[in-house]
Residue, then its C-alpha position, 0 to 999 in steps of 0.5 A: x210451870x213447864x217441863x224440866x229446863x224451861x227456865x222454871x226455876x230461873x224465872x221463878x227467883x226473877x219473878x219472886x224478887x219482883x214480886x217481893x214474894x218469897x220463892x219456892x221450888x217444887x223439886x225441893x218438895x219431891x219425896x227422896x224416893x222420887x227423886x231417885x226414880x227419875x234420876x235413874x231416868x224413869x218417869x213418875x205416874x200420877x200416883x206418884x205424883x199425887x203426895x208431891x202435889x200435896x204438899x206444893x199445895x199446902x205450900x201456896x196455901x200457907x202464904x202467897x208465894x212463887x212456886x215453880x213447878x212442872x204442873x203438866x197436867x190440867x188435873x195437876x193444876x186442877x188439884x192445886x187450884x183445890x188449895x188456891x182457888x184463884x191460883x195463877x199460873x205462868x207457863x213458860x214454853x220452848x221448842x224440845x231442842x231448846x230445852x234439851x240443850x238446857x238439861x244438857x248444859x245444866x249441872x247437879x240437877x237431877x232429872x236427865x234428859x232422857x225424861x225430856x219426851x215423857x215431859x212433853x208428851x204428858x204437858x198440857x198446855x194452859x186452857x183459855x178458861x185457866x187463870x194464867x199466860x203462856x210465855x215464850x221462854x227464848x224471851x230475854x229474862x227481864x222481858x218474861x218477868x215484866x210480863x209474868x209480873x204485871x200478869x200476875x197482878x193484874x190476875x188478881x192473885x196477890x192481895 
């Protein structure tokens, strides 16, 4: 979890390969209507947001998997947990600047970088109560996925 750039889906394809789990990417579950909504630079509410989230949640639920995706917010978090209970989250933290110059060196990807500040301004980070880790995503890749791994399950959240 994180905003755009972070590293979400990079990460997610590391880890799921370690983790012998197959990988999914929650923008890929994204209605074509939002997509074109934050491709022209406009942030989604949360009601937008809400059939998204429905479905990346009825995706974990169908099968253990690594899902990357934003979950911002503890609500967002709190309505995926509603579909795993015993969820387990790695959110992946960087400074704005480093982000930003990610969204910029990106290309095709669909969220611009003028959405960056609504992302940061809407994140909220990992609660000490939730399941989860807060890794520092300048790490070097394979140090994130060695951590994210042994976390995960040590967190009980694969069988």
């Amino acid at each position: 979890m994180g905003p755009s750039a972070v590293g979400k889906t990079h990460i997610g394809i590391l880890l799921a390969t370690e983790l012998g789990l197959p990988f999914i990417d929650a923008d890929d579950l994204h209605s074509p209507e939002a997509i074109a909504r934050m491709a022209a630079g406009e942030p989604l509410d949360d009601a937008m947001r809400q059939p998204w989230l429905e479905r990346v949640g009825a995706a974990l639920a169908e099968r253990s998997c690594v899902v990357a995706c934003s979950a911002l917010k503890r609500s967002y978090r709190d309505l995926l947990r509603g579909w795993v209970p015993d969820l387990f989250f790695v959110e992946l933290d960087a400074p704005a600047d480093v982000i930003a110059a990610r969204i910029d060196w990106r290309d095709g990807h669909f969220m611009p970088s003028s959405l960056l500040d609504s992302q940061l301004a809407t994140l909220e980070h990992l609660g000490p109560d939730e399941n989860g880790i807060r890794i520092d995503a300048t790490w070097i890749d394979t140090e994130i996925v060695e951590l994210a791994a042994a976390m995960v399950q040590a967190g009980g959240a694969l069988d």
